[in-house]
C-alpha positions as CSV (number, residue, x, y, z in Angstrom):
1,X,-7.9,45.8,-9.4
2,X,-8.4,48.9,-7.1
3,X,-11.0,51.7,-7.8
4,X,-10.4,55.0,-6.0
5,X,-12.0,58.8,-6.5
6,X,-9.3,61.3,-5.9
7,X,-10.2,65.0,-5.4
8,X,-8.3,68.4,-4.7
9,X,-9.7,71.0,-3.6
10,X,-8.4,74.5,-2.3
11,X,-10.7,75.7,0.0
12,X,-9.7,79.5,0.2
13,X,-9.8,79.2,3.8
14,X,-13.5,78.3,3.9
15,X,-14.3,82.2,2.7
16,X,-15.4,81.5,-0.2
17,X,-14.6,84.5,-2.5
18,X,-15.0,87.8,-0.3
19,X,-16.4,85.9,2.9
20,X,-18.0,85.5,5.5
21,X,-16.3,82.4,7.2
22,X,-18.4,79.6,6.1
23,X,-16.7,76.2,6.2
24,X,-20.2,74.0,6.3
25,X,-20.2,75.3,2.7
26,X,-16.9,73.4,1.8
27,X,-18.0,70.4,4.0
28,X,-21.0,70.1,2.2
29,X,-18.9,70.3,-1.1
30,X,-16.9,67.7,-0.2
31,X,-19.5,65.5,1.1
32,X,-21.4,65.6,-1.9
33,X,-18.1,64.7,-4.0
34,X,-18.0,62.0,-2.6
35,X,-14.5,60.9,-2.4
36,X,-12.4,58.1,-1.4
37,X,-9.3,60.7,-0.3
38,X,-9.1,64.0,-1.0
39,X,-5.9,66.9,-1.2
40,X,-7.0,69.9,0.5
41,X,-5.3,73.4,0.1
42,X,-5.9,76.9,2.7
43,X,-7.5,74.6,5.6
44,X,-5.7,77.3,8.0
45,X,-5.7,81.0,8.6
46,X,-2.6,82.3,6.8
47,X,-1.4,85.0,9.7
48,X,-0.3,84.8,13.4
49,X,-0.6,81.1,14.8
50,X,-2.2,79.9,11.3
51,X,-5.3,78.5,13.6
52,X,-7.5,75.9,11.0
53,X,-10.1,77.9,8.7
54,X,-12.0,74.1,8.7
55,X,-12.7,72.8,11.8
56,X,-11.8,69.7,12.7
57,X,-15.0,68.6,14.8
58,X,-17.0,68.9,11.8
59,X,-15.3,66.9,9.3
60,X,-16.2,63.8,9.8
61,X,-19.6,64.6,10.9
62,X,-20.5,66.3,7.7
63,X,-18.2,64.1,5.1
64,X,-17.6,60.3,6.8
65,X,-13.8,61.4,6.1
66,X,-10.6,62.0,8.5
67,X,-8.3,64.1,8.6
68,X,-4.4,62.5,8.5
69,X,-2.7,63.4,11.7
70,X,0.4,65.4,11.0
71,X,3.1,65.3,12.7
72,X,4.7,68.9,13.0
73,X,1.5,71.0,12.0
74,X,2.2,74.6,11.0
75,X,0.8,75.9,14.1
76,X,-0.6,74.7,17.4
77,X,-4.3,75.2,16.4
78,X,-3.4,74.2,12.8
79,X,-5.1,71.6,11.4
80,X,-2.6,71.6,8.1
81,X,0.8,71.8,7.3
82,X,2.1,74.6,4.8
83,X,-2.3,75.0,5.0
84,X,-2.7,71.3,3.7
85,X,-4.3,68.3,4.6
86,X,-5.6,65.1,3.3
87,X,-8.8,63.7,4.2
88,X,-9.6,60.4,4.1
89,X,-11.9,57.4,3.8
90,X,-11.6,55.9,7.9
91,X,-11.0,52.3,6.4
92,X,-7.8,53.6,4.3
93,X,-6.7,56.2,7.0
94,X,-5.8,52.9,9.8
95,X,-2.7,51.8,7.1
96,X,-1.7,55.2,6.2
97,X,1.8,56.7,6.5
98,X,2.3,60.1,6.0
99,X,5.5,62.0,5.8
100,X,6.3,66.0,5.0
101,X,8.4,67.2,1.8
102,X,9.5,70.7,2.4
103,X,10.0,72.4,-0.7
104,X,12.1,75.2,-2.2
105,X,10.7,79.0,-3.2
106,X,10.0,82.3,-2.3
107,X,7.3,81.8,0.0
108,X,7.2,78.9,2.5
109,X,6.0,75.7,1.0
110,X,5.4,72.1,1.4
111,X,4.2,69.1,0.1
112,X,2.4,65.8,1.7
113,X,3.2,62.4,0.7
114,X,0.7,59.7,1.8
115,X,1.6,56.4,1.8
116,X,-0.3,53.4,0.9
117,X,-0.6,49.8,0.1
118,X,1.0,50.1,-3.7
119,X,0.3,53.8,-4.1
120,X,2.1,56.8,-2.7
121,X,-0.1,60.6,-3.0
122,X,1.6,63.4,-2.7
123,X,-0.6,66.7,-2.5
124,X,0.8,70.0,-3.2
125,X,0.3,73.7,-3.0
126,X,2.8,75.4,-5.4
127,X,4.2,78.9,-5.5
128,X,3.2,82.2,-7.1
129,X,6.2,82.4,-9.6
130,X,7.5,80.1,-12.2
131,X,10.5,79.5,-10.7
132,X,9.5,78.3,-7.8
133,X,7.3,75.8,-8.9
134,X,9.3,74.6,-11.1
135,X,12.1,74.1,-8.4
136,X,9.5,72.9,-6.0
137,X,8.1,70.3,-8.9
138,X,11.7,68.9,-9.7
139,X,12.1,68.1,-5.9
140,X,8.6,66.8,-5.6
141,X,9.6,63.8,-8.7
142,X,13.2,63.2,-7.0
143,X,11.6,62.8,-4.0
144,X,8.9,61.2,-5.2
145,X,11.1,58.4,-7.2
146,X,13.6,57.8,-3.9
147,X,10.0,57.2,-1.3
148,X,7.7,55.4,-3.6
149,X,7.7,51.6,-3.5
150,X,4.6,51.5,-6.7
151,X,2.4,53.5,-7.7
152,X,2.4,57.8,-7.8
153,X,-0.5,60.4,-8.2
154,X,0.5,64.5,-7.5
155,X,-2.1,66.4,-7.0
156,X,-3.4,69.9,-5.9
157,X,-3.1,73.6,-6.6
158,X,0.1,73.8,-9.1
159,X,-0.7,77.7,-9.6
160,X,0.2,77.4,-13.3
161,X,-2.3,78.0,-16.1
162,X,0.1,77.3,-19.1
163,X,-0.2,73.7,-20.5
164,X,3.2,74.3,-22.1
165,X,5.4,76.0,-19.8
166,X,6.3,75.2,-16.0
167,X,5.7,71.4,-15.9
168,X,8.6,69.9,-17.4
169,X,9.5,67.8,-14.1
170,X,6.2,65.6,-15.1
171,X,7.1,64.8,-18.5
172,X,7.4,60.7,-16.9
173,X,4.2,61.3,-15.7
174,X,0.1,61.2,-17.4
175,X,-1.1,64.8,-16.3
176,X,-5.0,65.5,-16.1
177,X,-6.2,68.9,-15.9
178,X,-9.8,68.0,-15.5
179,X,-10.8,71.8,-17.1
180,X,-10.8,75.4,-15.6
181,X,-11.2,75.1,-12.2
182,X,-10.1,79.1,-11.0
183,X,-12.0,81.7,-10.2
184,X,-15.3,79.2,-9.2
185,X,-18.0,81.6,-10.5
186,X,-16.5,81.7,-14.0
187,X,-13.8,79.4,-14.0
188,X,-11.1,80.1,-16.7
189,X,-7.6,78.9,-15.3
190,X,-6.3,74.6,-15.0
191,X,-4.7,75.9,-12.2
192,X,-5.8,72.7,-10.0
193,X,-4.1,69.3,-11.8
194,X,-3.3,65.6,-11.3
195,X,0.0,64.0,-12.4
196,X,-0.4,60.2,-12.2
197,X,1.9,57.1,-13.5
198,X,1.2,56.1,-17.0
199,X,0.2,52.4,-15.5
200,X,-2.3,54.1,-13.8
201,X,-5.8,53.7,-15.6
202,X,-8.4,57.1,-15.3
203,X,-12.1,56.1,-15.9
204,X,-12.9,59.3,-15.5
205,X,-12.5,62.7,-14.1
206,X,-14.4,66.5,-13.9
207,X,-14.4,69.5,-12.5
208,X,-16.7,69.2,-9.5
209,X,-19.6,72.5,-9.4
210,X,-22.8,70.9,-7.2
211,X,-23.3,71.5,-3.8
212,X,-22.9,75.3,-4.5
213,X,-19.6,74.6,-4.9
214,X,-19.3,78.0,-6.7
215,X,-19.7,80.4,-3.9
216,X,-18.1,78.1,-1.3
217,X,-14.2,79.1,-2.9
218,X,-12.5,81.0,-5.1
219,X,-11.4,77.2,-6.3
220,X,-13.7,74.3,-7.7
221,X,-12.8,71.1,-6.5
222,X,-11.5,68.6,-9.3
223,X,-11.8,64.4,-9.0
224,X,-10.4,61.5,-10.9
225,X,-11.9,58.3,-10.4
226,X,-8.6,55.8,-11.6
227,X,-7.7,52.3,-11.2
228,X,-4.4,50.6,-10.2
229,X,-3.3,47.8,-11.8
């Protein structure tokens, strides 16, 4: 058996809700977390070159994680793709493979699917309407179901705070939406979930608030410790 803590967490560009630039806020966040990998969303500026919002240097420094090297980042000075990234525990990141899904929408999107040893992750950042995440979640599972050899987790920021309306692509899947994760001060909104294959075993799983976690985003991180079989 294989225990892993998941986490997403959209970092809001590391401005927490009205600013300043802060990211050892996030950092700190994260490294109290504590997890094995974790999805991150807004890790770059949105305009011009899209330069990273969380520096790079710092990461591993502050959390013991890595960032994934992507291959075709947004930008030059991006550290993200689409404003994602995963981070990772070092020991996991050597066998990693990592591969870009761009999706459908309105706005520019894209998902991340990390590969590893009997588990594929797929992190995600969905679109402001309806209709684009549920276009962008119907190619997420096909792809998903042609690249993944086992196991499946999706995870991130779907954007949808219905339970009942905008998520019928995951009907295959166990979804956890740990609780309201959105706005941080007074959270109200699931808008942050985990889809997961049903042979997958959760142990647990929260909504993530130390660390100051409240004034460090607009977001709250969320986590799922789970078990493969």
């Amino acid at each position: 058996m294989t225990v892993l803590k998941l986490a997403s967490y959209n970092l809001h560009k590391c401005r927490g809700l009205t600013g300043p630039h802060a990211p050892e806020r996030n950092l700190s966040v994260i490294h109290a977390l504590q997890p094995d990998l974790i999805a991150l969303q807004e890790v770059d500026f949105r305009f011009g070159a899209r330069p990273e919002a969380l520096p790079r240097g710092l990461i591993a420094e502050m959390t013991g994680l890595v960032p994934l090297d992507i291959v075709g980042r947004t930008g030059t000075n991006s550290l993200g793709w689409h404003g994602q990234t995963i981070l990772l525990r070092p020991d996991i990141a050597e066998t990693a493979r990592l591969r870009r899904l761009p999706l459908p929408g309105i706005e520019p999107r894209g998902a991340l699917a990390l590969r590893l040893e009997g588990l594929t992750v797929i992190a995600m950042h969905l679109g402001l309407a309806r209709s684009s995440r549920r276009a962008q979640l119907t190619r997420i599972t096909a792809q998903a179901a042609r690249i993944a050899e086992d196991h499946i987790v999706m995870m991130g920021d779907f954007n949808e705070w219905r339970d009942d309306r905008g998520l019928e692509s995951l009907a295959g899947f166990q979804v956890i939406a740990p609780g309201p994760s959105y706005p941080a001060p007074m959270p109200q909104l699931r808008l942050d979930r985990m889809a997961m294959s049903r042979d997958i075993q959760v142990i647990r799983h929260g909504v993530f608030s130390g660390a100051d976690a409240r004034n460090a985003s607009d977001h709250l991180p969320i986590w799922a410790q789970i078990r493969l079989p």
